[in-house]
GUMITOR-938712 format. One record per residue (C-alpha): x, y, z; residue in one letter. Coordinates in steps of 0.1 Angstrom, whole numbers, plus 2048, in hexadecimal, padded with zeros to 3 digits. Layout:
XYZA
...
***
This chain:
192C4D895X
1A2C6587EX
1AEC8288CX
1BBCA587EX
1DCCB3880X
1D8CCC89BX
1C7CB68B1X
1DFC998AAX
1FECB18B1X
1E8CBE8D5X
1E0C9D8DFX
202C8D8DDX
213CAC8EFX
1F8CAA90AX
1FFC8390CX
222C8D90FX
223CAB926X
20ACAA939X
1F6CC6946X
211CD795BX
229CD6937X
241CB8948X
246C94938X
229C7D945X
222C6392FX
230C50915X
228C598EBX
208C4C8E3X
208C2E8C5X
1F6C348A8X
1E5C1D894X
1F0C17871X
1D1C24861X
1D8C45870X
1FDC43862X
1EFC3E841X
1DAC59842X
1F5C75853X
1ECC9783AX
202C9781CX
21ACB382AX
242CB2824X
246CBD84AX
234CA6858X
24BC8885BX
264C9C86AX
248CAB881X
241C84886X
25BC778A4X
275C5A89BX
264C408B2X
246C43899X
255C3E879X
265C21888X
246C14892X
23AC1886FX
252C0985EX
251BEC876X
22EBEA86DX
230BEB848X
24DBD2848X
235BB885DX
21DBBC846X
230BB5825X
242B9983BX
222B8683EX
216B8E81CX
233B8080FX
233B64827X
20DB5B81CX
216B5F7F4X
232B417FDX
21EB2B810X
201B307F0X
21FB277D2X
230B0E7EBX
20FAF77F0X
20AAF87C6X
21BADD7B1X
22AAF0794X
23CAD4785X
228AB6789X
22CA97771X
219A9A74FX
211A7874FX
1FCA7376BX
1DDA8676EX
1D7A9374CX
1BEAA9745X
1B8AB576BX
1C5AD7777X
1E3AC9787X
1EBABE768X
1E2ADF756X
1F7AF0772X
21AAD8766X
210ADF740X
211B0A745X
235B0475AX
245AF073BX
233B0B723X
246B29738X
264B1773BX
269B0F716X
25EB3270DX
274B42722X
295B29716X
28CB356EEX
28AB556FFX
2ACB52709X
2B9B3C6EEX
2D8B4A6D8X
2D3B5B6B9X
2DCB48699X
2E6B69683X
302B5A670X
321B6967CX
33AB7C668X
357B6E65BX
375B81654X
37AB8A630X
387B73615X
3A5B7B60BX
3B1B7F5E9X
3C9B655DDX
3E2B705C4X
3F6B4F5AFX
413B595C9X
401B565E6X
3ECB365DAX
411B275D1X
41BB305F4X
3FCB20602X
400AFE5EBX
422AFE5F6X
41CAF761EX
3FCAE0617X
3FEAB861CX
3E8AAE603X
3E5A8D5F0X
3F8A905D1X
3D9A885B6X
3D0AAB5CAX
3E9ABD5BEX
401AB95D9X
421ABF5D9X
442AC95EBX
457AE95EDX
450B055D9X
446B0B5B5X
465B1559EX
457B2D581X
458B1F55EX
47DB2E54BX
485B32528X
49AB11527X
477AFE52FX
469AEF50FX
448AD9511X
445ABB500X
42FAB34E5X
41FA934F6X
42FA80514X
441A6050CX
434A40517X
43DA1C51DX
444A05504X
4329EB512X
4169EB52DX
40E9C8545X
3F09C5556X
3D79AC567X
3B29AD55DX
39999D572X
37798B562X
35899C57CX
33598D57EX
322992565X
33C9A154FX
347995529X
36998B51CX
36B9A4502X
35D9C1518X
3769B6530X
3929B951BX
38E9DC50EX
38B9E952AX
3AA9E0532X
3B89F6518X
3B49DB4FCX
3AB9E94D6X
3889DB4CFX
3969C94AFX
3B19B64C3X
3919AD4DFX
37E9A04C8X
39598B4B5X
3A297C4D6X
3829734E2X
37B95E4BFX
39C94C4CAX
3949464ECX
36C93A4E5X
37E9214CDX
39090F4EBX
376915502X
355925508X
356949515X
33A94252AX
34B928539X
36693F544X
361944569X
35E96657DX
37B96E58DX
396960575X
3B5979570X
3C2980550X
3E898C54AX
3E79A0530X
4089B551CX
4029D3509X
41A9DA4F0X
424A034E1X
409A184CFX
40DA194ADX
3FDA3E4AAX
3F6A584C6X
3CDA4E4C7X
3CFA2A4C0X
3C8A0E4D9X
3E89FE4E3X
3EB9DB4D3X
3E99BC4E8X
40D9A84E9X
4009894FFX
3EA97E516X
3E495E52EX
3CA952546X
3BE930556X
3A2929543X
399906554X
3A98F7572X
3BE8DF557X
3C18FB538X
3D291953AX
3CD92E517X
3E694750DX
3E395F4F0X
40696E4DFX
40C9894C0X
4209764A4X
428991489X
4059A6487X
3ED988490X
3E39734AEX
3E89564B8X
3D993D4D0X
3F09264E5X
3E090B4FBX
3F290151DX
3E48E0529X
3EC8DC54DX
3F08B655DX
3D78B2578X
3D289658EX
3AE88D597X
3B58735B5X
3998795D3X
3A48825F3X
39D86960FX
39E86C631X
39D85764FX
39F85B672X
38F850694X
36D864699X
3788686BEX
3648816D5X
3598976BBX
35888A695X
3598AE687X
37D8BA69AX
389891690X
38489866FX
3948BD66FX
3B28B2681X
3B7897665X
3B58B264AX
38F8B063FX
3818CD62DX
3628DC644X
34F8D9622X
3568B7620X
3518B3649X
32D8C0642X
3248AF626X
32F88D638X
31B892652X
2FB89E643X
2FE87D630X
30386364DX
2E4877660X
2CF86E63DX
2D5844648X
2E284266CX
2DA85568BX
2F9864695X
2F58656BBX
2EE83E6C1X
30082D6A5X
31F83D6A5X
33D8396C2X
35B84B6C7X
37182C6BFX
36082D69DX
37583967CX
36684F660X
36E84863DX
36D867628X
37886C602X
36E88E5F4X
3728975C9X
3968A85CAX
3AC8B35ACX
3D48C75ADX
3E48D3591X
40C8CF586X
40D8F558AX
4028EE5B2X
3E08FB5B1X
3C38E25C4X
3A18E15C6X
3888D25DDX
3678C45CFX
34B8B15E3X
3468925F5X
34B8755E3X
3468595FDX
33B856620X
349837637X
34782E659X
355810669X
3527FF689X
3697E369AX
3787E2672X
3507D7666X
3417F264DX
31F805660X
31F81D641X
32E81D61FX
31A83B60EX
3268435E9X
3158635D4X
3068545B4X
2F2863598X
2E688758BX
2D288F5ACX
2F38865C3X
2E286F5DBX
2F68595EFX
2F18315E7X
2FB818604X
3147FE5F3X
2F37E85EFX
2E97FF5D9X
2CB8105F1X
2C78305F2X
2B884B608X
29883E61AX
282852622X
26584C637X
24185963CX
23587A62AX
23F89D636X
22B8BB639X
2248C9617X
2258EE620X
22F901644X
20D907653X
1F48FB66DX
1D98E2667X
1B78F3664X
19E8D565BX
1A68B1660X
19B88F64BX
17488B64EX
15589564CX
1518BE654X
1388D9648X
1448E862BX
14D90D630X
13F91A60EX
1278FE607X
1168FE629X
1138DB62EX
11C8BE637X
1378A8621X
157893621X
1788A8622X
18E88E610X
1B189F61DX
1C18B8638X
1C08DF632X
1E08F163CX
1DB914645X
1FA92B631X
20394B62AX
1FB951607X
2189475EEX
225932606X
2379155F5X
22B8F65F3X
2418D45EFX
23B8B35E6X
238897600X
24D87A5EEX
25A8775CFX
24586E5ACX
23687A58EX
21F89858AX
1FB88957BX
1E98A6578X
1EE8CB579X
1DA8E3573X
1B38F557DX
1A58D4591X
1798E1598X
17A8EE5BDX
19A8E85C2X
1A59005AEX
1CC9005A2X
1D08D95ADX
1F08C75ABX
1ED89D5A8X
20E8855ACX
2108635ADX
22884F5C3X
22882F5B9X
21780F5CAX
1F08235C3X
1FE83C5D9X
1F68605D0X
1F28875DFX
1DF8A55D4X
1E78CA5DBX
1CA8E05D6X
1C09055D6X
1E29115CBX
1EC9325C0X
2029295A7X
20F90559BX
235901599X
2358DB586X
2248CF563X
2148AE55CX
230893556X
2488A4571X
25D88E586X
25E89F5A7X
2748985C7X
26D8995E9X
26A8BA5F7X
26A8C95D4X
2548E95D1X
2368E05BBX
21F9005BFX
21391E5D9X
1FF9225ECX
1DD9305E3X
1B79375E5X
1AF92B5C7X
18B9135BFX
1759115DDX
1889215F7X
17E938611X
1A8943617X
1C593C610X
1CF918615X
1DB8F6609X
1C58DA607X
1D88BA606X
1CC8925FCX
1DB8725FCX
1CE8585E7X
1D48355E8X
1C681E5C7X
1B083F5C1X
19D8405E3X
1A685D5F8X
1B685561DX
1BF86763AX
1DF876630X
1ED876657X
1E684F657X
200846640X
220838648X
23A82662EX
260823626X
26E82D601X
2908295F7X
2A782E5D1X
2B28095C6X
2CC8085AEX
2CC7E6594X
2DD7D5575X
2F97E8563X
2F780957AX
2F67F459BX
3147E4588X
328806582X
31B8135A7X
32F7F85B5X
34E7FA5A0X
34F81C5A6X
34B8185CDX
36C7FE5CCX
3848145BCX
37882D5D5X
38281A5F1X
3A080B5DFX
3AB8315E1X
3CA8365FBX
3CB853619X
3DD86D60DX
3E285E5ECX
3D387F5DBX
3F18945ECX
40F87F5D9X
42388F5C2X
41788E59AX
43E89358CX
43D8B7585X
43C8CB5A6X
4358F45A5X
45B8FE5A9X
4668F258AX
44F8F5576X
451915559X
43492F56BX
41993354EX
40A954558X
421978555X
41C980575X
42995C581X
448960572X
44E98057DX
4489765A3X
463958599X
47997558FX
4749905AFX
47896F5C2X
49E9685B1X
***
């Protein structure tokens, strides 16, 4: 109960004293209400004994103890940072998104200002101080760098009216793809007279176009005749086939054109060895060309199967197209003829004949082939048979095998023959015909676009067309036939064996031609042809003046 002042003060001193005015009994505790409610008086704390105060602040301290206390137990038992990716949408998740929010706003709170800073002034270079500068800087020289210090221009300094040059300038030119002879040569400093005029001499000894990228050109470039003319050419030379060098040379005020036949020796390269545990290091050891390597065995996999017919103790036979200049230049061509031997009997005597560069056996057979490939890289949709017809809605014979393609996809012919028709083919659409020989033929329908014309010879695995949705077709697709005398067959039931045969004169000149290949020695090619590199006269500039450094 609330109590005033004067009966507070009397009841505490009667507690205390008693009735007699002697200490009886202890102070009296007062509840905190009546502690908050003491009169608002500046005497009455001092009025108020030290015990009770105490008490008080004991009190208050409690209090905010277990306020605090209950505000950590609230904060501790929340999850402030939960994971955003569980939960989402549900106040936990709510909860995580407002503690990432805070935390971002408060580090761009927090985040460093991006005023530009000041820099101190620029200072004003005078042509002293810049010379001063220029003359501590390392500096490439096209920079303007330079060393020491910059002497100031005297009286006894007199400039020149031009700067004198060399009588004579050499150079080396060099023909890029795509580039001409004539643009070539001007701009390497030749007058456009003088290019054109050399080019006329050069086309009359050989085509320009034949001229191939890469070639270098020595040229010499003789004294100006006038400040802002073109200096005038004194020679030049190149190696304008691998048996021709061409030179061009000033007599008096015309040009002249001086041919420089080199001697070149054509003998093939052969090479035998022992195939050994592996045919491919054999032949490298015995000094094969990889090209050549590759090419050999690409042909022997085309009429032998190289895992069962072929034993270490075998020897390979290989002559490969090889030429070597007197000047000491060489060049490797291609595979000429493929052998392999076994126990001293022949198992393969492959030689290259003809335009296509097929390999004949020494029979005169050459490549079989065997069966009919896939005409185009796809999956079989519809087979050989009777089906409903997708667009027509019954039932008919499908005379062939749909391939299902991506469109443009290109399409290739089975085995070799003649195109018989070409061209818009009813519901086919774009339809290719070829005929194989023995009443054998195929058909390619619904192409995009046709590749071939009527009277074509084709090869196998020649691209004849695309593929296409053309006719009645629901998609893009290839609908291929085989015909055999004019009635269509299953094209997956077919199985036969075709081969090149060579007769008369050419099986004649096939067969010479394989006997002076094998008549050729090992190493024969590598002999010397009388006129070795060191002492022969160099033809290009630059030759002889590598001769010369050399001496």
């Amino acid at each position: 109960m609330y109590k005033g002042r004067e009966q507070l003060a009397a009841g505490i001193d009667a507690r205390i004293f008693g009735a007699s005015g002697t200490a009886a009994l202890s102070p009296a505790s007062l509840s905190f209400s009546q502690l908050l409610r003491a009169p608002d008086d500046s005497h009455a704390e001092s009025r108020v004994p030290a015990k009770l105060r105490r008490g008080r602040r004991k009190a208050i301290g409690q209090l905010a103890h277990e306020w605090r206390h209950d505000i950590e137990a609230a904060v501790r038992d929340l999850d402030w940072v939960p994971d955003l990716a569980i939960d989402v949408g549900s106040a936990r998740w709510f909860r995580g998104l407002g503690t990432m929010l805070v935390l971002g706003a408060l580090a761009l709170f927090f985040w460093p200002s991006f005023d530009p800073v000041e820099a101190a002034p620029a200072m004003r270079l005078t042509s002293a101080t810049r010379d001063e500068f220029r003359s501590q800087m390392i500096v490439p020289l096209a920079y303007g760098g330079d060393s020491g210090r910059h002497m100031g221009a005297t009286a006894a300094v007199v400039p020149l009216a031009n700067a004198p040059e060399r009588p004579t300038l050499q150079l080396t030119a060099t023909l890029g793809q795509g580039d001409s002879f004539g643009r070539m040569l001007q701009r390497a400093g030749v007058g456009a007279e003088d290019a054109a005029r050399i080019s006329t001499l050069v086309n009359a000894a050989i085509p320009l176009d034949q001229i191939a990228p890469g070639t270098r050109f020595d040229l010499t470039l003789g004294r100006r005749t006038g400040p802002a003319m073109p200096r005038p050419l004194d020679d030049l030379a190149f190696r304008a086939r691998f048996d021709l060098s061409l030179a061009i040379e000033r007599r008096g005020n015309a040009l002249a054109l001086v041919r420089q036949p080199i001697a070149v020796d054509s003998t093939p390269l052969r090479i035998r060895g022992i195939v050994g545990n592996s045919l491919y290091r054999s032949a490298r050891a015995a000094g094969a060309p990889v090209k050549a390597i590759q090419q050999y065995l690409r042909t022997l996999d085309q009429h032998l199967n190289l895992e069962q017919d072929m034993s270490p103790a075998d020897e390979f036979d290989i002559v490969v197209d090889y030429k070597r200049s007197a000047s000491g230049e060489s060049e490797t061509g291609d595979l000429l003829y493929a052998g392999l031997s076994s126990a001293g009997k022949p198992r393969a005597q492959l030689l290259k004949w003809g335009s296509d560069g097929q390999f004949y056996e020494a029979s005169g057979i050459g490549q079989q082939r065997s069966g009919f490939g896939a005409p185009v890289n796809g999956r079989i949709t519809s087979t050989f048979g009777l089906r409903r017809h997708p667009i027509l809605g019954f039932v008919r014979m499908h005379a062939g095998i749909d391939f299902a393609a991506a469109y443009g996809s290109p399409i290739y012919a089975t085995s070799d023959g003649v195109v018989s028709f070409a061209g818009r083919h009813g519901g086919h659409g774009n339809y290719v015909r070829l005929e194989h020989g023995g009443g054998i033929g195929t058909g390619y329908g619904h192409m995009s676009r046709i590749a071939v014309s009527p009277g074509m010879r084709v090869r196998q695995g020649q691209v004849i067309g695309y593929v296409g949705s053309t006719g009645l077709s629901t998609g893009p697709h290839l609908h291929y036939e085989l015909y055999r005398d004019g009635r269509p067959v299953n094209p997956g039931s077919v199985q036969f064996v075709s081969h090149a045969q060579l007769e008369g004169a050419e099986l004649a000149s096939f067969r010479a031609r394989l006997a002076a290949l094998q008549q050729v020695k090992p190493g024969a090619a590598l002999a010397s042809i009388g006129q070795q590199h060191g002492n022969a006269t160099p033809a290009r500039e630059i030759d002889r003046l590598s001769d010369a450094a050399g001496q």
